[in-house]
Structures are given as structure tokens and as C-alpha cells.
C-alpha positions as CSV (number, residue, x, y, z in Angstrom):
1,X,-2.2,4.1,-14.9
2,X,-1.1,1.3,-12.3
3,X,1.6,1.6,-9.9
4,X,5.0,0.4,-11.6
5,X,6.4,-2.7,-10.3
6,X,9.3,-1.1,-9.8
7,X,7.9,1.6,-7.5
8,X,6.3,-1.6,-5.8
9,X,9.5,-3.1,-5.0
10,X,11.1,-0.4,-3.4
11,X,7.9,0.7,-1.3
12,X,7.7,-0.4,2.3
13,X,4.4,-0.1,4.9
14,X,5.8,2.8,7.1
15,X,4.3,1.7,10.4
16,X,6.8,-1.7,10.0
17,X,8.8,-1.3,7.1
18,X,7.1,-4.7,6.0
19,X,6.4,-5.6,1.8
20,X,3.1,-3.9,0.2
21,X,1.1,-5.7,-2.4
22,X,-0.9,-4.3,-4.6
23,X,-5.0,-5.2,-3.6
24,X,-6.8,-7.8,-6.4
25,X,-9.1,-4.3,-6.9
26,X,-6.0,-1.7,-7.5
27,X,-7.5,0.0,-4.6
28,X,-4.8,0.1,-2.5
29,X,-1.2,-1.7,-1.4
30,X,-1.3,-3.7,1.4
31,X,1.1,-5.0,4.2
32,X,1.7,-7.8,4.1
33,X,2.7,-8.0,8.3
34,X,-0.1,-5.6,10.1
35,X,-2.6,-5.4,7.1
36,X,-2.8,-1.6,6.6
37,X,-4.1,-1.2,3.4
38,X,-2.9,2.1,2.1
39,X,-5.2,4.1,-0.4
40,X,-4.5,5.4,-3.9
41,X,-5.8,8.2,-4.8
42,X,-5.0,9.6,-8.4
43,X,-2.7,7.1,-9.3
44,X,-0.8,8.0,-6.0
45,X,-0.5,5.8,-3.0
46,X,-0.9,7.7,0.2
47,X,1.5,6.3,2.6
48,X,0.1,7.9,5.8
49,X,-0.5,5.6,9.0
50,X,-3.6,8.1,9.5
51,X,-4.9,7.1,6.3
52,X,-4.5,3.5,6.6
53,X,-7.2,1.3,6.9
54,X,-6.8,-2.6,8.9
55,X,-8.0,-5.2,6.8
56,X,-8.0,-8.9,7.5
């Protein structure tokens, strides 16, 4: 099961309170300011800065 688009729209990156998108793999949902790319693990996006990875 994806993420909703609706839960996408109302999701922000808590380190900036920037847009996520949604990774061309469904991996993750990344910033689109700073580039964390936040994991999803069971379905569930894990919006912890500690959990974050940087991408370019």
C-alpha cells in the first residue's frame, strides 16, 4: 500500500517544514529544500531527523 496523496499533501520535512515527495523507488519522501530523504518502513514514513538520510 503507497502513501495516499492526501497524506502527501499535508506532510512537511520536520527539520524545515519544506514539501516531501515521494522517491521514483517508494523508498522514501524527500525534501525538497535540504534533501533528507525520510524512510518508510511498513507502509509508514518515519519522520525522524535521526533517521533521515542526505541525498543529492
Amino acid at each position: 500500500m503507497a502513501i495516499s496523496q492526501e497524506l502527501l499533501e499535508i506532510l512537511v520535512c520536520p527539520a524545515d517544514k519544506e514539501a516531501l515527495e515521494m522517491k521514483p523507488d517508494q523508498s522514501g519522501l524527500k525534501c525538497t529544500k535540504c534533501h533528507r530523504v525520510y524512510p518508510i518502513k511498513d507502509d509508514i514514513p518515519i519522520m525522524l531527523i535521526d533517521e533521515a538520510t542526505i541525498e543529492e
